[in-house]
N, C-alpha and C positions, 0 to 999 in steps of 0.2 A: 126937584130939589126944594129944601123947606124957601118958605119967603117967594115961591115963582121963582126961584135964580135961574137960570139955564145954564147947565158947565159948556162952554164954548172949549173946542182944539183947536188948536193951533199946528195944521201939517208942516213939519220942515220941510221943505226945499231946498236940495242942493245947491250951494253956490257957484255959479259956473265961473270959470275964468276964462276969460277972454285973451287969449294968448297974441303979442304981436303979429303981424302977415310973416314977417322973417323968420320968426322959431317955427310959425304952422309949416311955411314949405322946408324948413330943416327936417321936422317931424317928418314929413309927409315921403320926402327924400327919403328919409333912413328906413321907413317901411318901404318901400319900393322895392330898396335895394335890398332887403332883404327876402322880400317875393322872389327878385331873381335869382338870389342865392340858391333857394330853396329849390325854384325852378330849373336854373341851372345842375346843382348838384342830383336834383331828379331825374332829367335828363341823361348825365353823364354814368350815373346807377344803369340806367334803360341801354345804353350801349354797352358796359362791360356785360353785363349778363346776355345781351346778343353775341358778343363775339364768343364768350364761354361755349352758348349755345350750338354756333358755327364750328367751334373746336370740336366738341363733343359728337357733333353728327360726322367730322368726318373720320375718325376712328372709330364710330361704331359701322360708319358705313363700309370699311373696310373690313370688319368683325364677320359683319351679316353675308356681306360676300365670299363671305369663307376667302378672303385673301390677305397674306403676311399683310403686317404694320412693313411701311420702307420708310425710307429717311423723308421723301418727300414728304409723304402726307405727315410725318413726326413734326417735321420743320415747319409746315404750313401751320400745324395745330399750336405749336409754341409760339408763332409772330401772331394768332389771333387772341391767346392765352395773354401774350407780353402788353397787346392793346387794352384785354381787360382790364389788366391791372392799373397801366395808364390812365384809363377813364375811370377806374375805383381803385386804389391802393385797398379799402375792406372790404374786397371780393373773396371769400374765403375759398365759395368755389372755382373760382380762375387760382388760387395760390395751390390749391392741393388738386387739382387736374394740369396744372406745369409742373408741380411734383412727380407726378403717373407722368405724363411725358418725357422728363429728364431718365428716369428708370429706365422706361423704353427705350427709350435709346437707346442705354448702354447694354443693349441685347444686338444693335446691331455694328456692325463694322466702325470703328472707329479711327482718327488718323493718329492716334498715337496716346499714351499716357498721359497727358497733361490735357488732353480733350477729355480723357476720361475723367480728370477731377474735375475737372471744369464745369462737368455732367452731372457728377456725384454732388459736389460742395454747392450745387444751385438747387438741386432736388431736394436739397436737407434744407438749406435757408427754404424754401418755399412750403413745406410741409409742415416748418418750424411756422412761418407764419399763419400756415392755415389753423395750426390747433389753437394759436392767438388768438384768431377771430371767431374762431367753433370750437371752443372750450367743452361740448356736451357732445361733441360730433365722434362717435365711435368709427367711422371711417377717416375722417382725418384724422384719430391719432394711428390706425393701423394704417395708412400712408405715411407717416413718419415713422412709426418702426420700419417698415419695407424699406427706406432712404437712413436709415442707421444702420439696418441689416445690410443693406448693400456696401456702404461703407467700414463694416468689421467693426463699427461699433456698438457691441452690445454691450454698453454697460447700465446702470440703475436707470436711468431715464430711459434707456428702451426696452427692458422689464417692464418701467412704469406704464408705457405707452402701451403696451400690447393689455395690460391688465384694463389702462382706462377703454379703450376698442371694446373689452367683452361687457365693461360695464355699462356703458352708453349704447352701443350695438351689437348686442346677447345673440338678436333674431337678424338679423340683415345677414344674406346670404355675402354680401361683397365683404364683412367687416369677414365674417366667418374665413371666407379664401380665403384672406391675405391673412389673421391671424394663425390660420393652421399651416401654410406653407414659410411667412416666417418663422415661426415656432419651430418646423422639424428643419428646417436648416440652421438654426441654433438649438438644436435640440441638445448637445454635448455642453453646450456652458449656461444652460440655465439653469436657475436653483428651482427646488420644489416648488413653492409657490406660483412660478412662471409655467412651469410644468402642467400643471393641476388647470391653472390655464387655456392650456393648449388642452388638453384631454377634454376638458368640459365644454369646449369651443366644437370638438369633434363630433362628442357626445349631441349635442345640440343640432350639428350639421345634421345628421346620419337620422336623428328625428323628423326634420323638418322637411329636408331633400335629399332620402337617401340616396337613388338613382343617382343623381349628381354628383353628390359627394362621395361616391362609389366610386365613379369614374374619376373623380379628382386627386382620391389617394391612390389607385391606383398606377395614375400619370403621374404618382410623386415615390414608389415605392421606394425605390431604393434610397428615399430619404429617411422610411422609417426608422424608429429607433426598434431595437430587440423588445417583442411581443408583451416579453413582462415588465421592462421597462414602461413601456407605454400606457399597457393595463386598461385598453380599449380593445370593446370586440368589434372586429372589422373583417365582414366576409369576404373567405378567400385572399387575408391576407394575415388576420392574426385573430385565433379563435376565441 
């Protein structure tokens, strides 16, 4: 600088404040407890998705055994399903696998009519909640059309629901079942668009896993609708 000056800085320094001892352990408290919050509620996440888990192996392990679903193992899989939920109320997958279970059920022996609402009206609240929490989930919402189809309500919301299923899970073999087997058992009161639907859902299956989906509309035949209705080529059942 002219004249020898030298420009001197001046670094700022933070001013620290020095907090009383009694507000530092308030602070110090309210983080704490907040670790365990966190901790805790992590925890309680880690057991609903175990008992989910526990649910889940023991109807498929009755699947794998080539042996009927019976009430026990239905009942044992809903007190682990009803645990999920306990330790997570936003377990989406405990809400729409006690949905699939209330259904099941109502496949077997029941003690009367009021047990079957009682079946019906918790499968739809449950499936209701799972699309809550899996908004993008093309199987929960084709588990909540199944739980409107079963209860005879098909109206706009479960149109809606079968159409949201093929948008979110086009290619998922599970969304496919259920959307093609609801579909042709409402296949007489859906409008075109629901229609187009279900054909394109078919269309897709018979791509993807014909062998399968062979066998699946075959095991559904007499659900079809008349050939040209349908407007699906399906060998050996509509040309």
């Amino acid at each position: 600088m002219a004249g020898g000056a030298s420009l001197k800085i001046k670094i700022a320094v933070p001013h620290v404040i020095k907090l009383p001892f009694q507000a530092r352990w308030t602070i110090g408290l309210v983080l704490l407890g907040g670790c365990a919050w966190i901790m805790l509620r992590s925890a309680c996440a880690g057991l609903s998705d175990f008992d989910v888990l526990q649910a889940e192996h023991l109807v498929k392990l009755r699947i794998e055994q080539k042996q009927p679903l019976d009430i026990d193992t239905l009942e044992s899989a809903s007190v682990l399903l009803e645990s999920a939920v306990a330790w997570n109320r936003d377990n989406g997958a405990a809400h729409q696998n006690l949905a699939l279970v209330h259904g099941m059920r109502l496949a077997l022996p029941l003690r009367g009519l009021v047990e079957r609402d009682e079946h019906l009206n918790a499968g739809l609240g449950a499936a209701l909640k799972a699309i809550s929490l899996r908004p993008t989930s093309g199987f929960a919402y084709s588990v909540y059309a199944m739980a409107k189809q079963m209860r005879g309500d098909r109206d706009a919301t479960f149109r809606q629901a079968l159409a949201r299923a093929a948008k979110y899970g086009p290619w998922e073999p599970g969304v496919q079942s259920n959307i093609i087997d609801v579909g042709l058992r409402a296949w007489d009161v859906l409008d075109e668009p629901t229609r187009d639907v279900v054909r394109h859902t078919i269309t897709r299956a018979l791509q993807t896993q014909p062998e399968e989906t062979q066998a699946f509309l075959q095991a559904r035949k007499t659900l079809l609708p008349r050939c040209e209705d349908l407007r699906v080529h399906i060998a050996g059942l509509c040309a």
